[in-house]
C-alpha positions as CSV (number, residue, x, y, z in Angstrom):
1,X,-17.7,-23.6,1.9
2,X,-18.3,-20.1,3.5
3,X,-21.1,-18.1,2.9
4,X,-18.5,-15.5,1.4
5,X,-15.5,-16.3,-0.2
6,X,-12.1,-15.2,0.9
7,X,-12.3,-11.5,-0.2
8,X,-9.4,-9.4,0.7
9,X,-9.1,-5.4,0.0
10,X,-6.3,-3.4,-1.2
11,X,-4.9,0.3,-1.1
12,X,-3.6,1.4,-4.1
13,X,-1.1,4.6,-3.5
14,X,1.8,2.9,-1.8
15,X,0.5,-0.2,-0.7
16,X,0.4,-2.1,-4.4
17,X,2.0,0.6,-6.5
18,X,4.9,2.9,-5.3
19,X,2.8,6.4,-7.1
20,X,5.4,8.6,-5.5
21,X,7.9,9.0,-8.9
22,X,4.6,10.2,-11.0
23,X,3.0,12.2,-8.4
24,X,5.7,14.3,-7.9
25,X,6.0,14.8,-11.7
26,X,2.5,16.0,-11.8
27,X,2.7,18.7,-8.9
28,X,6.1,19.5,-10.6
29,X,3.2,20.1,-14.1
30,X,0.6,21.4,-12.3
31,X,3.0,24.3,-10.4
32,X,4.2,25.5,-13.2
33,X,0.6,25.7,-14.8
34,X,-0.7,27.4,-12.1
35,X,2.3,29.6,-11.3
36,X,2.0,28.3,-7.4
37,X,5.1,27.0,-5.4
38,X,4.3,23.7,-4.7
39,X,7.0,21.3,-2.7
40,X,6.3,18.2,-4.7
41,X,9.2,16.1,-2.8
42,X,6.8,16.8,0.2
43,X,3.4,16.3,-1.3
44,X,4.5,12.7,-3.0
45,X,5.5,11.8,0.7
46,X,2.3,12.5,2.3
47,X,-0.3,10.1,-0.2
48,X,-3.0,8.7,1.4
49,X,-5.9,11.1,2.5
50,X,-7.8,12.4,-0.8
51,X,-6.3,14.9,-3.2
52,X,-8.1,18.2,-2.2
53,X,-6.3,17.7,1.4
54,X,-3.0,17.9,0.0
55,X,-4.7,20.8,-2.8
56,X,-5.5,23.0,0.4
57,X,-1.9,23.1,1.7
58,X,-0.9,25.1,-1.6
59,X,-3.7,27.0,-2.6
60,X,-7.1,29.0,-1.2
61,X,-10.3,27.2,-0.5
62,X,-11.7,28.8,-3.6
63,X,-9.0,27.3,-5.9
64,X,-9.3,23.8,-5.0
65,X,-12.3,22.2,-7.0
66,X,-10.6,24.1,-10.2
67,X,-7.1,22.7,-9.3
68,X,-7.8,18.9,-8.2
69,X,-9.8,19.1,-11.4
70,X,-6.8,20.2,-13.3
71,X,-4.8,17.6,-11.3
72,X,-7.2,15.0,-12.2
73,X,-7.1,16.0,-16.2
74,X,-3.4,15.7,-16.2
75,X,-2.9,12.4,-14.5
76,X,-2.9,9.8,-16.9
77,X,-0.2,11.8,-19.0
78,X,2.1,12.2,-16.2
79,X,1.5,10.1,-13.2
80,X,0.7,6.6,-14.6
81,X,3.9,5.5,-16.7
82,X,6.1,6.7,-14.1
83,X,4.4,4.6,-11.6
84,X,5.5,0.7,-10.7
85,X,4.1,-1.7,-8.5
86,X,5.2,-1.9,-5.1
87,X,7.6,-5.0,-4.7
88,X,4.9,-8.3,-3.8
89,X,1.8,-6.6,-5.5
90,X,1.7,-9.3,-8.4
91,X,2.4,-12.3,-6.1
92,X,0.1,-10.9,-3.3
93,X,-3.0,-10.9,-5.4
94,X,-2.3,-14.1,-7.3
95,X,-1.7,-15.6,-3.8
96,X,-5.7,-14.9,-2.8
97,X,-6.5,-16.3,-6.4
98,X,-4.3,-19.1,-5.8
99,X,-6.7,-19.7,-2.4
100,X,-10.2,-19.2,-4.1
101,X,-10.5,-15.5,-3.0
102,X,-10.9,-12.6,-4.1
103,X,-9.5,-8.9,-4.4
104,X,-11.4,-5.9,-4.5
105,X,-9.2,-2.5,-4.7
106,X,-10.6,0.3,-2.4
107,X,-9.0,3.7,-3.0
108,X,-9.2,7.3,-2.0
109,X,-7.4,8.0,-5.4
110,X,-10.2,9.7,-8.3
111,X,-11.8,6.1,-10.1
112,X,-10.6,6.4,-13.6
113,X,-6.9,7.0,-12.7
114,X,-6.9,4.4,-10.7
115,X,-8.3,1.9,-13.2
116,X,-5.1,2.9,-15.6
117,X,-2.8,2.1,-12.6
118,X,-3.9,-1.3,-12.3
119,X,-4.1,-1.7,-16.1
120,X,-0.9,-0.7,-17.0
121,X,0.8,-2.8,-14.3
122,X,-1.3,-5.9,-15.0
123,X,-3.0,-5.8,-11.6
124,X,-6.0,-8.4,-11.7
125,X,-8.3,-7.3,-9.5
126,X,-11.9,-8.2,-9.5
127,X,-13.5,-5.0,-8.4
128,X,-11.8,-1.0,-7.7
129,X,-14.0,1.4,-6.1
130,X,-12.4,4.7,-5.7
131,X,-12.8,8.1,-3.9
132,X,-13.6,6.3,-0.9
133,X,-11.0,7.5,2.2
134,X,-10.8,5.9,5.9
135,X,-13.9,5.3,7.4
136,X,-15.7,6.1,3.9
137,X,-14.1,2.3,2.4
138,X,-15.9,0.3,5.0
139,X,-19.2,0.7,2.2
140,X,-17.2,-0.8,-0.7
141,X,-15.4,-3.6,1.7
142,X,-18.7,-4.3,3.5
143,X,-20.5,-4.9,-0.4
144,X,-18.4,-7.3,-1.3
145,X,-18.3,-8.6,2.5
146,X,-14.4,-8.6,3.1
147,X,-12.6,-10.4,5.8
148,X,-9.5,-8.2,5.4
149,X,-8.0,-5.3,4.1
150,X,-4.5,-4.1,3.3
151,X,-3.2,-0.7,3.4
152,X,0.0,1.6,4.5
153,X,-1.9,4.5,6.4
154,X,-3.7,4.9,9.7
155,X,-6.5,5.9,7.3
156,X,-6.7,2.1,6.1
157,X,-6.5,0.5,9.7
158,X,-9.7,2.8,10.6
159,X,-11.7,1.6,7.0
160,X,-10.8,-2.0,8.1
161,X,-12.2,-1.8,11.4
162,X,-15.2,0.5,10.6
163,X,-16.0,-2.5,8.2
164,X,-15.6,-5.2,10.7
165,X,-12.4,-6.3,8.7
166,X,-9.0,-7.5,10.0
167,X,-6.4,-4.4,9.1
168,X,-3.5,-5.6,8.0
169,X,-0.3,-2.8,7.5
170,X,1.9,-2.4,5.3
171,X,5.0,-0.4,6.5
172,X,5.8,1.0,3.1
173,X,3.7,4.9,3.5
174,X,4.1,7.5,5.3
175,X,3.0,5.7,8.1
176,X,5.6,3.5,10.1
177,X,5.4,-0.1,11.6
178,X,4.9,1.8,15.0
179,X,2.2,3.8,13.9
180,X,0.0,1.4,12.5
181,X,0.5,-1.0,15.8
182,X,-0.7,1.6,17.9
183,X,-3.5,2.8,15.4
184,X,-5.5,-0.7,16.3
185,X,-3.7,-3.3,13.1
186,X,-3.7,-6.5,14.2
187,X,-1.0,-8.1,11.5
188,X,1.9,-5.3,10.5
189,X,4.1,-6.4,7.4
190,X,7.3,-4.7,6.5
191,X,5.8,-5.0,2.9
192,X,4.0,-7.0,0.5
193,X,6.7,-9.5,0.1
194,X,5.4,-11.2,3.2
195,X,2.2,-11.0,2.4
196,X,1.9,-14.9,0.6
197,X,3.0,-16.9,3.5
198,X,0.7,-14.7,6.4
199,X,-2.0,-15.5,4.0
200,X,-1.3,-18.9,4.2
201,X,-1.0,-18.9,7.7
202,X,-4.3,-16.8,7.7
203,X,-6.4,-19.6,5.5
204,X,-4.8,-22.4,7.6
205,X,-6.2,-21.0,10.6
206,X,-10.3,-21.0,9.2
207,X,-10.1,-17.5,8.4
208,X,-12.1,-17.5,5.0
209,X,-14.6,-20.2,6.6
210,X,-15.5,-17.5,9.8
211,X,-12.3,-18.9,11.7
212,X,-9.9,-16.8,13.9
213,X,-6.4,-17.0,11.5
214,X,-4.9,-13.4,12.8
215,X,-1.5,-14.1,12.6
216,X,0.6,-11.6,14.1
């Protein structure tokens, strides 16, 4: 047995759940709270980097702690209902507990909301640390000493690497297939769906006992 179990790491916003449908609801709330023109349709199409980025393209520096806050607050009543799992989540995670590993969920998105995505969908992961954005994951994914970790954005491929991980893409963010290739990830996947048999692939190879197992 290896020193360290298989231990693989997820993104959550649209790499296991699809949070474009509830975000835009909830700049759709929070502009007509704040009176501010906000293009939600644009904002749900740019997820990845942490909120206050996308806060800072509709309102002034001084505004943004009050309104992520506010963002934050209204969340769970608009955002996590209208939210499914990205097609492959279930089976991707119950493939690594199918091989003895394990799945730890490592998130720019604010802790708390994250933990009622993966509770409403039934997502059984065995650790979520959130708040945490590119190079800023590589702390949670080096704790629980992952081999790999899965995400849609270029931000993902530079927390994999930063933690000595193998990246492997998912081309279902704003970020396409092309993008992630030439941002440095070794496996690219058109989506979750084909996650199960490069896994298989990856253990067959020694991966989760210090072997090579990229599959491209």
């Amino acid at each position: 047995m290896a020193a360290h179990p298989l231990t693989v790491g997820f993104d959550l916003d649209m790499t296991l759940i699809d949070s474009r449908p509830g975000i835009k609801a909830l700049y759709q709330e929070l502009s007509a709270r704040t009176g501010t023109f906000i293009d939600a349709d644009l904002a749900a199409s740019r997820l990845g980097p942490p909120l206050e980025e996308e806060i800072r393209h509709w309102f002034p520096e001084e505004q943004v702690a009050e309104t992520a806050a506010l963002f934050r607050e209204l969340y769970p009543q608009y955002a996590v209902a209208a939210t499914p799992a990205m097609p492959g989540a279930r089976e991707a995670i119950d493939a690594i507990h199918a091989a003895g590993g394990r799945v730890i969920v490592v998130t720019a998105k604010y802790e708390p909301n994250a933990k009622l995505h993966l509770e409403h969908l039934g997502l059984d992961a065995d650790a979520l640390f959130g708040s945490l954005w590119a190079e800023g994951k590589a702390e949670a994914l080096r704790k629980h000493h992952a081999q790999v970790y899965v995400g849609d954005h270029i931000g993902d491929v530079v927390g994999a690497h930063t933690a000595g991980a193998l990246s492997v893409a998912v081309a279902t963010g704003p970020c396409d297939a092309t993008e992630l290739r030439n941002a440095g990830a070794e496996v690219v996947l058109a989506d979750l769906t084909e996650f199960p048999s490069w896994l298989e692939r990856y253990v067959a190879g020694g991966a989760a006992d210090g072997g090579d197992g990229a599959a491209t």
